[in-house]
Backbone as CSV, one residue per row, in Angstrom:
resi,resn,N_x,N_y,N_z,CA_x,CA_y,CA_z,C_x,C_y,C_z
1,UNK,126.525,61.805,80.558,126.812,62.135,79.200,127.017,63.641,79.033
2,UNK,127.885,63.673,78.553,128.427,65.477,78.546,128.125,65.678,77.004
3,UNK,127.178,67.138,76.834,127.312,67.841,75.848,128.420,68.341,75.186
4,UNK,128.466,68.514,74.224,129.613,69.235,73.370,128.651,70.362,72.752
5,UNK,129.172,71.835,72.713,128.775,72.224,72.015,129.541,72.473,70.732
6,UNK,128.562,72.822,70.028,128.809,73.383,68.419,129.379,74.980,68.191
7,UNK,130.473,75.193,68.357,131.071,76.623,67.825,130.704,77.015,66.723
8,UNK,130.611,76.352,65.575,130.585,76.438,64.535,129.891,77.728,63.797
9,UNK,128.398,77.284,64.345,127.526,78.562,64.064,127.487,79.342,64.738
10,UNK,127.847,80.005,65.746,128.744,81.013,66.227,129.754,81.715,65.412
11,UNK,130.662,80.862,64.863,131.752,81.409,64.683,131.741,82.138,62.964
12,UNK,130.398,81.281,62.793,130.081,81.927,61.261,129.170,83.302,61.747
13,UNK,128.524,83.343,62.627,128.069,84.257,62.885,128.569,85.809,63.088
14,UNK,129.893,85.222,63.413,130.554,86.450,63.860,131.393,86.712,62.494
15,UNK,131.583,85.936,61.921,132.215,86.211,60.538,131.363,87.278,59.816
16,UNK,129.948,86.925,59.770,129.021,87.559,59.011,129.190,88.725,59.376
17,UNK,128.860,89.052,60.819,128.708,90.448,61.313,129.688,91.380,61.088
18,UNK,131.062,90.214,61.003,132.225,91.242,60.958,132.386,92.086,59.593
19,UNK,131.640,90.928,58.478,131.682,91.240,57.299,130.957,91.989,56.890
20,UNK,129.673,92.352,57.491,128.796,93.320,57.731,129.507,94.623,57.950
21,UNK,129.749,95.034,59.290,130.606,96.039,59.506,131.355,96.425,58.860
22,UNK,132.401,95.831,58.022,133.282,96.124,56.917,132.871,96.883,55.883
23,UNK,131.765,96.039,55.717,130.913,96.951,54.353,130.184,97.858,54.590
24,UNK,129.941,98.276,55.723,129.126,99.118,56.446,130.285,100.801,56.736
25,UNK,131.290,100.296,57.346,132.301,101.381,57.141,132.729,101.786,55.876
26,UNK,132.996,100.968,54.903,133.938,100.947,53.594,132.810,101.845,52.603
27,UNK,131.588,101.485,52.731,130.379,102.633,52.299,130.124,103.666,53.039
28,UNK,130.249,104.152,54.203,130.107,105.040,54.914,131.424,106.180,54.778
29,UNK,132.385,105.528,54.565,133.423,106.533,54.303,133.552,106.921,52.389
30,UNK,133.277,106.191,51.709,132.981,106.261,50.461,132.144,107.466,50.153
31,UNK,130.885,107.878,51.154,129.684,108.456,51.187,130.452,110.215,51.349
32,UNK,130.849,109.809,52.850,131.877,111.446,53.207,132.963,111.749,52.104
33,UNK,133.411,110.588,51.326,134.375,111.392,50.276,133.504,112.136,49.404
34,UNK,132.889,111.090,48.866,132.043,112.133,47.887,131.426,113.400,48.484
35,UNK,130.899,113.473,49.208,130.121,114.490,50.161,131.244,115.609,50.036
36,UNK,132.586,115.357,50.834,133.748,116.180,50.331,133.923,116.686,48.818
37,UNK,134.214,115.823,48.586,134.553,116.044,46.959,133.191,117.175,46.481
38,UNK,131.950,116.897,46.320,130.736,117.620,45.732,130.816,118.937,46.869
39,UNK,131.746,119.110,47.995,131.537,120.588,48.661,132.586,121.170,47.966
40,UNK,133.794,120.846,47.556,135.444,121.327,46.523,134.274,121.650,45.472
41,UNK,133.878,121.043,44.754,133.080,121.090,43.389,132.493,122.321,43.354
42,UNK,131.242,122.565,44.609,130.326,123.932,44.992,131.639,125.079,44.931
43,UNK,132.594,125.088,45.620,132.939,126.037,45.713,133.650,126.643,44.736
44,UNK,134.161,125.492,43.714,135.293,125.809,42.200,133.753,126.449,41.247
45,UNK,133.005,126.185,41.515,131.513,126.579,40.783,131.252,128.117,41.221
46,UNK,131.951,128.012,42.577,130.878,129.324,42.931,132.273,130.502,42.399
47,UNK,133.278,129.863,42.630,134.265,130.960,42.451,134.614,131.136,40.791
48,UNK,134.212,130.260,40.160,134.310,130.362,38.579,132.943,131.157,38.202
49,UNK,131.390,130.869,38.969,130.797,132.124,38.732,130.803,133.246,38.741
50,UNK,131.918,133.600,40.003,132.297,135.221,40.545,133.129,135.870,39.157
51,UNK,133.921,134.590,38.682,135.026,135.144,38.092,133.895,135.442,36.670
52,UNK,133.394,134.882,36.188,132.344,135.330,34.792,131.689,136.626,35.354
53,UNK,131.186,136.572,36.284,130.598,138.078,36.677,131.014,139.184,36.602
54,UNK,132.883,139.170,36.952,134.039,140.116,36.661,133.834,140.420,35.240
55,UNK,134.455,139.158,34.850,134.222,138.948,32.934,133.475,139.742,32.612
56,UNK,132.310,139.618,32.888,130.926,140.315,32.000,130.921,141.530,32.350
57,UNK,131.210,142.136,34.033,131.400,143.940,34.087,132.274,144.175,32.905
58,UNK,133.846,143.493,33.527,134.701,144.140,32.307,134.484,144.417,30.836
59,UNK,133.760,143.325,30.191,133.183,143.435,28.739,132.519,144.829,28.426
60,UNK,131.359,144.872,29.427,130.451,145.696,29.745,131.381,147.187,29.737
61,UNK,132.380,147.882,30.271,133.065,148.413,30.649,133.922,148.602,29.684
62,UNK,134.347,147.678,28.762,135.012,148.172,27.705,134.455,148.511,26.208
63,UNK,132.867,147.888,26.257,131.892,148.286,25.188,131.363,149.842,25.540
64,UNK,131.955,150.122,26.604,131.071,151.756,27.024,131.553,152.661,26.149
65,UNK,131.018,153.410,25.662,131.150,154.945,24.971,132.265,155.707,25.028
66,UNK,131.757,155.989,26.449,133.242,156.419,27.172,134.859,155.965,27.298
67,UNK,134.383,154.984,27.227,136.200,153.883,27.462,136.487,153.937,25.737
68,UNK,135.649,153.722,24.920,135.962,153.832,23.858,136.757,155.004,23.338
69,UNK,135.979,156.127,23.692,136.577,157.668,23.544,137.738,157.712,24.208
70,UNK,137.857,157.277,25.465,139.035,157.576,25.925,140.388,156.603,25.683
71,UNK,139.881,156.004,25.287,141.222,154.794,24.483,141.615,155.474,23.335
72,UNK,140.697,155.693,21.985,140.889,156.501,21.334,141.616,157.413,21.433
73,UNK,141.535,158.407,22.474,142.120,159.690,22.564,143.350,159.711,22.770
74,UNK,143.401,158.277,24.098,145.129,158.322,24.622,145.418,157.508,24.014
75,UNK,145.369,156.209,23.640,146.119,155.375,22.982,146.482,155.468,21.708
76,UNK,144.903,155.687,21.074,145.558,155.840,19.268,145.898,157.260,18.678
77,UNK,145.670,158.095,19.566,146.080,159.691,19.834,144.982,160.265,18.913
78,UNK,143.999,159.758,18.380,142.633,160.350,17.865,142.385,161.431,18.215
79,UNK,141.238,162.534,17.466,140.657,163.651,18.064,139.432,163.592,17.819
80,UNK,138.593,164.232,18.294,136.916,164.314,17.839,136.897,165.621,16.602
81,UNK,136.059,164.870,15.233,136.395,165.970,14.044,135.445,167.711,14.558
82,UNK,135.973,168.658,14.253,135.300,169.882,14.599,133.497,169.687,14.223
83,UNK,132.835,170.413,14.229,131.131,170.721,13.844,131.684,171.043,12.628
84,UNK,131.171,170.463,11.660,131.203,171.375,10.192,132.377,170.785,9.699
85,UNK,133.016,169.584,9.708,134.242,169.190,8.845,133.772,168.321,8.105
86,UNK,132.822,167.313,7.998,132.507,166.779,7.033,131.096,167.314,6.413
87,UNK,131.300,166.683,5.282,129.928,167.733,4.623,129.437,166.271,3.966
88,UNK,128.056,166.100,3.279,127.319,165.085,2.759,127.359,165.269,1.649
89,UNK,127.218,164.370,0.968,127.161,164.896,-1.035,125.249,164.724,-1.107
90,UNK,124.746,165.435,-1.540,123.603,165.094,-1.768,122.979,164.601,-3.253
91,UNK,121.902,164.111,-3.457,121.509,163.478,-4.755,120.633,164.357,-5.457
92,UNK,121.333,164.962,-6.713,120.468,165.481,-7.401,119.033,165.401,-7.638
93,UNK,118.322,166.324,-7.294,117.035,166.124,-7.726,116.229,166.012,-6.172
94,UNK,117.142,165.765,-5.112,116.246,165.161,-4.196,115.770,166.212,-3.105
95,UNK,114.765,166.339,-2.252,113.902,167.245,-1.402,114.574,167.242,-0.032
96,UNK,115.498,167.150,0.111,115.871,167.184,1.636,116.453,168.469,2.553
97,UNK,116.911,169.154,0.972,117.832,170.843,1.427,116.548,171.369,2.032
């Protein structure tokens, strides 16, 4: 009497595994995109921080005293008024002379 065997569960077996593996790659490469993607992200972050840092010298740099005066001077052709050109009105009566 000759055996027969049963392929059957075998052949589901290998189905499983294969189907295993599938999902096993198809998440594993899913994992490195993102991983990619969130290192693009770090770096548009880090270079949009640099660029606010510029931002904020420059602000800094154009609120100065100096840049002010000198815009003034050359651009709107301003002068600084002499010592003694404006005078104060003072209030009768009051103790300050």
């Amino acid at each position: 009497m000759e055996r027969r065997l049963d392929v059957r569960p075998v052949l589901v077996a290998i189905v499983v595994a294969a189907a295993l593996a599938f999902f096993y790659l198809s998440q594993s490469t899913r994992v490195a995109a993102t991983g990619y993607e969130i290192g693009a992200l770090g770096a548009r972050l880090a270079e949009a921080r640099a660029d606010q840092q510029q931002l904020i010298w420059a602000i800094g740099q154009a609120r100065s005293p100096a840049e002010i005066t000198k815009r003034a001077e050359r651009g709107l052709r301003l002068v600084p008024l002499e010592q003694g050109a404006v005078m104060y009105a003072t209030v009768p009566g009051s103790d300050s002379d």
